[in-house]
N, C-alpha and C positions, 0 to 999 in steps of 0.2 A: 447369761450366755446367749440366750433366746435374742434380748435387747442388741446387745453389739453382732451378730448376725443380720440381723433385720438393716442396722446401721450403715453395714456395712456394703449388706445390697443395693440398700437406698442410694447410697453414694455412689456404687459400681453403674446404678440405671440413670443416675444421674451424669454422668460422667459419658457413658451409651452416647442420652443426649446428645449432647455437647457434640459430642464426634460424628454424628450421623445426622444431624438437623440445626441445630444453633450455629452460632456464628463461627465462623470460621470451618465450618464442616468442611465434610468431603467431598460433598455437592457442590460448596462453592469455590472450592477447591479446582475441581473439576472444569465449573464455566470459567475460572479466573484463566485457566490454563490455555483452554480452547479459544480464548479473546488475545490470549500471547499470543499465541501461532499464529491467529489471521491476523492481528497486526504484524507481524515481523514478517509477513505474505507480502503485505499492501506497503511496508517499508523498503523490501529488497522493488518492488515496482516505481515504486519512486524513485529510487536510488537510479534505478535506470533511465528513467524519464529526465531525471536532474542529470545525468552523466550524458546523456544525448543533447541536451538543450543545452550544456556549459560547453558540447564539442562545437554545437553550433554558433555560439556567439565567440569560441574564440576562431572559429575560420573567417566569420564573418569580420572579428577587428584585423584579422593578420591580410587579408587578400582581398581586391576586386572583384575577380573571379566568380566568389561565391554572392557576392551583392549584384553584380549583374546576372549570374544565373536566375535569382531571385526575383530582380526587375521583371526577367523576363517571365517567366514559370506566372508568377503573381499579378503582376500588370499589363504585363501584353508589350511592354516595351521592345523595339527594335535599334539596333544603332543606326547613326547617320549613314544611310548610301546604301543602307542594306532595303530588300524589297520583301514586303510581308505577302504571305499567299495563304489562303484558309482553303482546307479540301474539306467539302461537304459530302456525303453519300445521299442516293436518292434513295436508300431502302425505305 
């Protein structure tokens, strides 16, 4: 009786183990979980990044508009006949 007692613990401390330090524990359980959340963080940020930059390239194929905003904004471009004026401050 002593025997299968003993057996029996051995296998309960063994089993302990398993659940609290070996593989698959609850430790790693735990970091696996916290690596979902910030990825699914850094996934909905992209999602937006991507959702921003597909609005822009399709305003950019549908209209001029936003390609000469662009001209301008980015290169300094003016149309023909128009007159460029830079305001400096002297502070």
């Amino acid at each position: 009786m002593k025997i299968l007692a003993a057996i029996l613990l051995f296998l309960f401390l063994l089993l302990q183990y398993d659940l609290w330090v070996g593989e698959g524990s609850m430790a790693t359980v735990h970091h696996l979980q916290q690596a979902v959340q910030s990825q699914q963080q850094e996934n909905a940020k992209l999602k937006q990044r991507n959702a921003a930059l597909g609005a822009e390239v399709q305003d950019l194929k549908q209209g001029l508009e936003a390609v000469e905003e662009r001209a301008r904004s980015e290169l300094g471009m003016i149309r023909e006949g128009e007159t460029f004026i830079q305001v400096t401050s002297d502070e």
